[in-house]
N, C-alpha and C positions, 0 to 999 in steps of 0.2 A: 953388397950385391945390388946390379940398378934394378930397377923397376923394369920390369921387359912386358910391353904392349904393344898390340897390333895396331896397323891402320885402322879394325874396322872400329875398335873398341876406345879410339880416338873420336870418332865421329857420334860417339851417345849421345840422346838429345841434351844437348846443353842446358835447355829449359829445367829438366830434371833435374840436372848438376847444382844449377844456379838457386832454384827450389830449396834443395836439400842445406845450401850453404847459407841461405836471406832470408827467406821467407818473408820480404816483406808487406807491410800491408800495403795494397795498393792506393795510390793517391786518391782514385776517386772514392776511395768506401771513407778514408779519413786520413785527409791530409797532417794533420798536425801528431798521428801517430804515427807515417808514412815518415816524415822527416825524424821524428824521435828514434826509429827502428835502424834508417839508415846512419844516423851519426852512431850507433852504439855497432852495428852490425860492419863497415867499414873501418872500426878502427879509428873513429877519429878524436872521438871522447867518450867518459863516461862521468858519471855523479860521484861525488867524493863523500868522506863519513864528516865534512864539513857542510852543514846545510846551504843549500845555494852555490855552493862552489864547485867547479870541476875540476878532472881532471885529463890537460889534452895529452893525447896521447899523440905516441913518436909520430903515425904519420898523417894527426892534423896537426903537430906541432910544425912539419916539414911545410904542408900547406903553407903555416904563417911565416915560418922562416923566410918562403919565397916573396911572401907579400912584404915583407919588412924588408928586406934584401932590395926590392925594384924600389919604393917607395922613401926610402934613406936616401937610396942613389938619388932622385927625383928629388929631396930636397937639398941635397948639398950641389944640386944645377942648383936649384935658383937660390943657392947663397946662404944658407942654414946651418951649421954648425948642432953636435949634438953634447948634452951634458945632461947633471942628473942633480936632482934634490931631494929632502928626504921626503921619507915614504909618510911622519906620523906630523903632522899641524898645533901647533898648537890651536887651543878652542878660542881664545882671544882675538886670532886673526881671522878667524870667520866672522863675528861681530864686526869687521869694519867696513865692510860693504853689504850695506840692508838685503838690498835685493839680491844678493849672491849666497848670503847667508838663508834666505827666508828658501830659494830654490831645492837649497842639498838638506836643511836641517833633518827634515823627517829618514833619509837615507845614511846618515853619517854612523861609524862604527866607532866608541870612545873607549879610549886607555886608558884606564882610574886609577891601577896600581904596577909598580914596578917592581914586586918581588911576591912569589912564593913561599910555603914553608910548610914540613911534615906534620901533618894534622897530627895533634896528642893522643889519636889513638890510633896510631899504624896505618891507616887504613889510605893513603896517599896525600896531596897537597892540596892545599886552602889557599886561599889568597891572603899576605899578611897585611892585618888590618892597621899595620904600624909604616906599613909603604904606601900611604895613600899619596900619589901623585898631589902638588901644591895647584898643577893648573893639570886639568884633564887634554890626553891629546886626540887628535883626531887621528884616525886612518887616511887617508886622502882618498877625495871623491875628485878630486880633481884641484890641480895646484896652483891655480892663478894667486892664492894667498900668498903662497910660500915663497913664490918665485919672485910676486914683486915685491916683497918683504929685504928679498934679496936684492934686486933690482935697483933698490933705493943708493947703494953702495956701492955700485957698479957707475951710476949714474950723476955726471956733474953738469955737464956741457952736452952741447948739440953734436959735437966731435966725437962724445960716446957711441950716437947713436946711427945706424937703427942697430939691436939688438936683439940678432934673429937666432933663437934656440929650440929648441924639439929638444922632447926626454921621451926614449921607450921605459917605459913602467905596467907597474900595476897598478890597480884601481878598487878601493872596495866602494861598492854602493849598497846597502840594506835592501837588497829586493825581495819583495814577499812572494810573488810567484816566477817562478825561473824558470827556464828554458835554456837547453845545451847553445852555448853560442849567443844566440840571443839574445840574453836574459841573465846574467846570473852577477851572485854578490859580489864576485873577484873577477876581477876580467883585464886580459893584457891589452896595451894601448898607445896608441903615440899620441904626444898633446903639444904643439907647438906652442907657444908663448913669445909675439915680439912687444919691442918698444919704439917709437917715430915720434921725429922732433916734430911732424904734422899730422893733422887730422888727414891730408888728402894720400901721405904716403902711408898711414894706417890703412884708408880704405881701400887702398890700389892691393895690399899684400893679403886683404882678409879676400878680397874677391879672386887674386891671381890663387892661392890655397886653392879653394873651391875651384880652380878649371883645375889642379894639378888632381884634386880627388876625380873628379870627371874622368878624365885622360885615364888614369890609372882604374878606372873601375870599369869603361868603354875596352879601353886598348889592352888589358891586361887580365878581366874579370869576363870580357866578354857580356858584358851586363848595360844594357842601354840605360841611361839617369837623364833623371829632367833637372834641371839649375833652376835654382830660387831662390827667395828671400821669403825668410818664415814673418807669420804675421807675428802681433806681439806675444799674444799670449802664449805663442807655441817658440818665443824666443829663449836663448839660453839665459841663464840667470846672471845678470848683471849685464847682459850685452846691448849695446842702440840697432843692429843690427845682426842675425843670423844668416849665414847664407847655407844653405842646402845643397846634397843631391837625394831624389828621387828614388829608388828602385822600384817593379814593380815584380811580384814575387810570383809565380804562377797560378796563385789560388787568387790572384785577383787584388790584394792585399797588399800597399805600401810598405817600406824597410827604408829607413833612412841610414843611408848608407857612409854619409859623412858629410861633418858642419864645421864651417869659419866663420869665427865672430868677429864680431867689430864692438872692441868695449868702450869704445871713446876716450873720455880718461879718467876713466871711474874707479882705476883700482891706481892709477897714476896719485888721485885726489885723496880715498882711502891709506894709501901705505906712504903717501907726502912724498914720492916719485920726484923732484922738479930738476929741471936742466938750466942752464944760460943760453938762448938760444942768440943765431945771429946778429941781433939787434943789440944782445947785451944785458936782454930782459928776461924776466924768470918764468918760467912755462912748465905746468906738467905732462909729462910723456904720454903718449899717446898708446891704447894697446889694441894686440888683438889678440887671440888665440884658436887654434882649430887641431882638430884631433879624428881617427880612425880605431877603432877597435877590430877584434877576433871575432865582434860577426858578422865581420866581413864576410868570415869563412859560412853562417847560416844563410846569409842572401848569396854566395857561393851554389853552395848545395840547392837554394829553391829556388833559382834561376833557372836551373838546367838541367838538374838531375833527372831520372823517371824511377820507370817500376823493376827495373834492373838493376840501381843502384848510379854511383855518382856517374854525373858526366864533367868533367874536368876539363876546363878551356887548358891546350897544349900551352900558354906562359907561363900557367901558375902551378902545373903539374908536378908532383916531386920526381915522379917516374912519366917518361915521355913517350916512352916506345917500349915492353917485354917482351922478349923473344923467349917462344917454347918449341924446348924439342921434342919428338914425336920419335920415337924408335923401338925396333925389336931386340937388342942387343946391345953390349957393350958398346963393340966393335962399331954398330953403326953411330950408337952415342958420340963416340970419338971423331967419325968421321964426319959426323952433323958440327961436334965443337969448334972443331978445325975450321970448319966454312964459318962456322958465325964469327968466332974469332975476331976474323978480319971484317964482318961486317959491321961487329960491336965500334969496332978500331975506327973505322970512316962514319960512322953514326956520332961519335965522342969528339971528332978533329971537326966536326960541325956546332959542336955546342950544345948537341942534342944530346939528355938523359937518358940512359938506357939501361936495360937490367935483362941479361939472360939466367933464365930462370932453370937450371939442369937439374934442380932438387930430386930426390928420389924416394922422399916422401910423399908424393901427393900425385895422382895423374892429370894426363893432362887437361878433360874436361873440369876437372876440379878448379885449377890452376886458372883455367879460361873464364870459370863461375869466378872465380878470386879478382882476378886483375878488371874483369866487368866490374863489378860489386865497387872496385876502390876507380873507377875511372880514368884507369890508363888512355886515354887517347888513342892510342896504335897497337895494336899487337901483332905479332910476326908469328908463326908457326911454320918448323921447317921437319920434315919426314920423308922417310927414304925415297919415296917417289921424287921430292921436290930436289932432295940432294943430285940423284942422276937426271934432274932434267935441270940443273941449275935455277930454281925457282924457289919461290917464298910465298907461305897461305899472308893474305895481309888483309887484319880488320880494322875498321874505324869505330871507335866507342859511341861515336855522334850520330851514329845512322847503324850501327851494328850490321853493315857493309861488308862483305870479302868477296875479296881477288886473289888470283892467281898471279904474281909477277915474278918476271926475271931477276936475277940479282947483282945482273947487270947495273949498276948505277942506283943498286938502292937507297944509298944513302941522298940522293936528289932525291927520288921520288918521296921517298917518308919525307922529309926538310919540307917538301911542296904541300904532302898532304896533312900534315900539322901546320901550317898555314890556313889550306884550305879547311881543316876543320876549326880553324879558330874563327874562321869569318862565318863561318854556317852557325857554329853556335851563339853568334852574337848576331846574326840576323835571327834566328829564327825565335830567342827573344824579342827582338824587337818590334817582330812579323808580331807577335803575342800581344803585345804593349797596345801595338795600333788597335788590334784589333778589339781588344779591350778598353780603347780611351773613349769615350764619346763626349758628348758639347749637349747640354742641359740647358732647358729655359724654364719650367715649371718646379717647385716642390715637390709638386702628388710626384712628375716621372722620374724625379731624382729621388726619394723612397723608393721605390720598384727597384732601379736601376742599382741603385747601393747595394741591394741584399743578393743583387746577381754579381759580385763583385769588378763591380767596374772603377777606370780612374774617369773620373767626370770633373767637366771644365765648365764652371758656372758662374753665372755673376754675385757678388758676396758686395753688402753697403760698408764692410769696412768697418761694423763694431764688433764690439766684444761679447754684446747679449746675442747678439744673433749667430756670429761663429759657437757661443756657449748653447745656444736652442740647436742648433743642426746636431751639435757632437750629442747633447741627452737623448736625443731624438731618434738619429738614425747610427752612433756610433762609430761618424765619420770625422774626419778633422779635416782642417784646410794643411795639407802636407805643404805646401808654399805657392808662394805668390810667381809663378814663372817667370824667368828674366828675358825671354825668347816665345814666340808665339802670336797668338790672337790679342792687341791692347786694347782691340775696342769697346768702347763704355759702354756700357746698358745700363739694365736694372735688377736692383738683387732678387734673386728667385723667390726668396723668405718675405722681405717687407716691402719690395718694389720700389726701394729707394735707388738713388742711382748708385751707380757700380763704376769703377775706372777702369776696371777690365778682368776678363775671368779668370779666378784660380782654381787648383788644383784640388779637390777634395777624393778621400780616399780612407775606410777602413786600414788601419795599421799595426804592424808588429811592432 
């Protein structure tokens, strides 16, 4: 039997709906219980009975599928190929590059034994102490070991190379405090891994990486990013160079949002990599690697979201448009379906995701509290008035907006306004960004200025004591050294030595 409700009982204050479904805390009383309420309250993860681990669910799984989906495509343009290595390292090959090894040690998860057995007194399984692994393996924190281990075999001559691979995987890293997204011990990931018979065509593909993460987190994330070079100490481990993006999160707060490295030939030297190069002479291979994770999907959410629940830039949406019907009656049910029908049909022959929602479980304010809460981008609502006037209720999730339109040519007008909401939500981060970045000459006003979360561009002398005194200090880091911007020299704000131009400092997630 359907559900049969009136117009006016369609029109309950939604606020109440949405209350009843969220209840979340609002950003301003506390933000980082604000984000934790809406990943559990939409659906997108929850904590697993693995410490530190989650578990995503279908639809922030859908979330990542889209992101993985654009960004595959994105590397197989510029020439990428995908494969896969195992998941556990031997412990051996972490010892062969110091600094790579010294970086993950404290993080790494070890495999001691390779069997089980029914404890002697019923009571379930031991580990047997007669399978003790001869070399312990690791989990993988990240596989630059394994790959160039491999790599060495692959590799003769300069005609091998360049050797440009990405692996989607997972990832454990030992994290003591975790956060959905975030933060946590197991996390999905893509990690690129090349090889170049030159230093210069290493550096040209760790840097072109880095604009392809840009692109994709601007054009696709709706998420404005500053491009940098991290300084050393905030480099990856084993690399001569890091290259950054930015984000900047609403609470004021950095999110590094994805890094390409430039390893020189450090793991080329470590795993004995060497080629014949041109000349005839023996060389070893040159690397890089760079990589994105699933919190993506966290600087997703705090870029844009509010107190209503996600706001979803229309690319990366799994659902792009739901249409709800509104009716008294079977009868009008059907003749509501009938019309959408054909609008689902010309919404679909566009490429636009669509879901009519006729369920007769739930009403429709419900439904409206729902698809707010998950960040539909568009919603449609169509009821018997709009059927005889041929018309459609249409909101925008980015301004929680409605109109009245004809259905006349809806499928342009939605097309245009998923557009136009893509561009408002990536200005209206960036409107934010600005308005939070300011330019620092003193210590005292950059204390002050930090704890009101600001991104501050200050002059820095370039060591390591003084980047180490600011972070005890005020619990800011230098997020990167900008590649675009202000180069001019000064002096450092700390010790008033000279400065070659100002970088970025910023509390960070």
């Amino acid at each position: 039997m359907p559900l049969v409700i009136t117009e006016k009982q369609h029109l309950r204050n939604n606020k109440e709906m949405a209350k009843e479904l969220k209840e979340l805390t609002p950003r301003s009383v506390n933000y980082s219980q604000w984000y934790q309420d809406l990943v559990i309250k939409a659906d997108l993860a929850e904590n697993s009975a693995v410490r530190g681990c989650m578990v995503i669910k279908p639809y922030g799984y859908a979330i990542w599928e889209k992101m993985q989906r654009i960004l595959d495509d994105m590397f197989k343009e510029t020439g990428h190929v995908n494969a896969y290595f195992p998941l556990l390292i031997p412990k051996s090959f972490l010892s062969k590059e110091a600094e790579h090894v010294e970086g993950f040690a404290k993080e790494c998860a070890v495999v001691t034994h390779y069997r089980l057995k029914t404890n002697h007194d019923g009571t379930g399984v031991v580990v047997d102490p007669a399978a003790k692994l001869e070399e312990e393996l690791i989990i993988r924190p990240t596989s630059e070991t394994i790959i160039w281990n491999t790599y060495r075999n692959w590799i003769q001559s300069y005609r091998d190379l360049p050797i440009l691979c990405n692996q989607w995987a997972n990832v454990m890293r030992w994290e003591m405090r975790t956060r959905l997204f975030l933060r946590t011990a197991e996390f999905l990931w893509q990690e690129g891994h090349t090889a170049h018979a030159t230093q210069e065509e290493a550096e040209i593909e760790a840097k072109k990486m880095q604009g392809v993460y840009a692109n994709f987190a601007e054009n696709y994330m709706a998420m404005p990013v500053i491009k940098g070079v991290k300084s050393a100490s905030e480099r990856f481990a084993g690399a001569l160079d890091t290259y950054t993006i930015e984000a900047m999160m609403q609470d004021g707060k950095a999110l590094q949002a994805g890094t390409s490295h430039f390893l020189g030939q450090n793991f080329g030297k470590a795993f004995d990599v060497t080629f014949i190069d041109k000349n005839g002479k023996s060389d070893y291979a040159w690397a890089t690697s760079w990589g994105v994770s699933t919190r993506l999907i966290g600087a997703l959410i705090m870029s844009h979201s509010d107190d209503n629940g996600l706001v979803l830039p229309p690319h990366l949406a799994p659902i792009q448009v739901v249409i709800v019907p509104i009716y008294r009656s079977a009868e009008q049910l059907a003749q509501i379906s009938e019309k959408v029908d054909g609008i689902v049909a010309k919404l679909k022959a566009l490429g636009i995701s669509v879901k009519y929602d006729d369920a007769d479980n739930k009403k429709p304010g419900w439904k409206f509290a729902e698809y707010e809460l998950k960040g539909v981008p568009v919603r449609l609502a169509m009821g018997g008035r709009d059927l005889e006037n041929n018309t459609i209720e249409v909101m925008r999730r980015d301004t929680l907006e409605k109109e009245t339109v004809t259905c006349d040519n809806i499928e342009t007008y939605v097309q245009n306004l998923l557009e136009e909401i893509q561009k408002n939500i990536f200005q209206k981060a960036l409107d934010h960004r600005t308005e939070k970045t300011i330019t620092v000459d003193t210590y005292e006003e950059f204390k002050e200025k930090i704890e009101e979360g600001y991104f501050i561009m200050a002059h820095w002398d370039g060591t390591p004591e003084t980047e180490e005194q600011v972070k005890n200090e005020t619990k800011a880091t230098i997020r990167c050294i900008p590649l675009e911007g202000d180069k001019t020299p000064g002096k450092c704000m700390v010790t008033g030595k000279p400065s070659a131009q100002r970088v970025l400092f910023a509390r960070a997630y």
